[in-house]
Each structure stands twice: as structure tokens, then as C-alpha cells.
C-alpha positions in Angstrom: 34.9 23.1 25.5 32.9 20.0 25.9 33.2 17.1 23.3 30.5 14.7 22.1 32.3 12.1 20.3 29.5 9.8 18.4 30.4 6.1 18.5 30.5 6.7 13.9 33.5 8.7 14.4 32.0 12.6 14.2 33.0 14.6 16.5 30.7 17.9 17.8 31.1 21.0 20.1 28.7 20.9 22.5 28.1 23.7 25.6 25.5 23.0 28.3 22.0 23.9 28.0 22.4 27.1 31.4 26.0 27.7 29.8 27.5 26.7 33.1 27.6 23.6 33.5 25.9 20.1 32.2 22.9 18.6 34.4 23.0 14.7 34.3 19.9 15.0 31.9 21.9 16.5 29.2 24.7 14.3 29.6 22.2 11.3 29.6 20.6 12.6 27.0 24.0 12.4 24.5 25.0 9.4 25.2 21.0 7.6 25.0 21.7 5.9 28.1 22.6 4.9 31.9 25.4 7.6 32.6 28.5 7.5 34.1 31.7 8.4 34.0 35.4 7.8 33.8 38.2 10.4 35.0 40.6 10.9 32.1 42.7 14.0 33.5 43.4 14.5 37.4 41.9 18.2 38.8 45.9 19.2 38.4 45.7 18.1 34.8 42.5 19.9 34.1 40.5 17.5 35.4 38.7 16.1 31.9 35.8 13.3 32.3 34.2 11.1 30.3 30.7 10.2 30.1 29.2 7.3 28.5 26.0 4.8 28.5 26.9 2.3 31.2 25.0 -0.2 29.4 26.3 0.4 25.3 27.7 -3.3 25.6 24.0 -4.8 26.3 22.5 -2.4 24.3 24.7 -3.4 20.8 25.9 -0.5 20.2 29.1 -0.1 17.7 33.0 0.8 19.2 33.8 4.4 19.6 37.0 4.3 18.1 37.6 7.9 18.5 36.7 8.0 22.3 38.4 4.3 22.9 42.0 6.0 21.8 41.2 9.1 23.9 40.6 7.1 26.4 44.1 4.8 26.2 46.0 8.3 25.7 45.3 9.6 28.8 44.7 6.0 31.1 47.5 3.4 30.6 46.0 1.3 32.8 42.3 1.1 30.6 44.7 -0.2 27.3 41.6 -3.4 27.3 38.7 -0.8 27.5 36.5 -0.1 24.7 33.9 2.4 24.8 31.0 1.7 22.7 28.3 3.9 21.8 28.4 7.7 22.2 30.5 9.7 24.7 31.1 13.3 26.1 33.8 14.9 26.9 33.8 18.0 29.6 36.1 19.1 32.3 35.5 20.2 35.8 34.2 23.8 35.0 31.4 22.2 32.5 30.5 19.3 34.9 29.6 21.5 38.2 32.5 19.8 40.2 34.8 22.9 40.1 
């Protein structure tokens, strides 16, 4: 199950569009922006990714509090990154690299 995490906290459910897997338009789409990505889980681990707008930071939009913490839980070594603006959450299955 995919998660879009908005940047004011709420969280939603989200499935891609074929009900396989998210094209980069959808993904794009969600997070109103350049895309791309962060690995939060190895493939071992269930391989989760994050998407998010490469350019929230020049853009202005507000912290993702939400997705900054799931972020630090799951990458000690991005403890100084903060996500702004919208993310997604998917793993491997949802994101065609399976």
C-alpha cells in the first residue's frame, strides 16, 4: 500500500492509476513537482521509496514533518534532511522495479 503523506500532516492511501504499478506522471503529479526519489528500505527490507518534488526548497513549500521522521527512522545517515512539500511512499511492487 502506497502512502501520500501531504507536507500539512494528512496522510492518504493511494493505488496507482493501472493498479500495477505508478508511472512517473502519477508520482509527479502527487508531489506538484520535479520527481525523485530516496531509497528508505533495501529490496531485502521490502524495498520502500520515497518520492518527493526535487525542487520544494525553491518552490517555498512548508516541512513534511510526517515524511521528515519517516525518513530519519529508516536512514540514520539523512538525521539533517528535511523533506518539504508532499511525498509518496510505495515499495518495489507499486514502483515497476520488482
Amino acid at each position: 500500500m502506497a502512502r501520500w503523506i501531504k507536507a500539512d500532516g494528512t496522510e492518504q492511501e493511494v493505488h496507482p492509476g493501472n493498479e500495477v504499478e505508478f508511472t512517473s506522471v502519477e508520482l509527479h503529479n502527487m508531489v506538484d513537482g520535479s520527481l525523485t526519489g530516496i531509497t528508505l528500505t533495501k529490496r531485502s527490507e521490502g524495498g520502500l521509496y520515497m518520492f518527493l518534488d526535487d525542487e520544494s526548497i525553491t518552490k517555498g513549500k512548508l516541512i513534511n514533518q510526517v515524511a521528515t521522521d519517516l525518513l530519519h527512522q529508516h536512514r540514520k545517515d539523512h538525521m539533517h534532511t528535511v523533506i518539504y512539500g508532499d511525498a509518496v511512499v510505495a515499495d518495489l511492487s507499486e514502483t515497476g522495479d520488482e
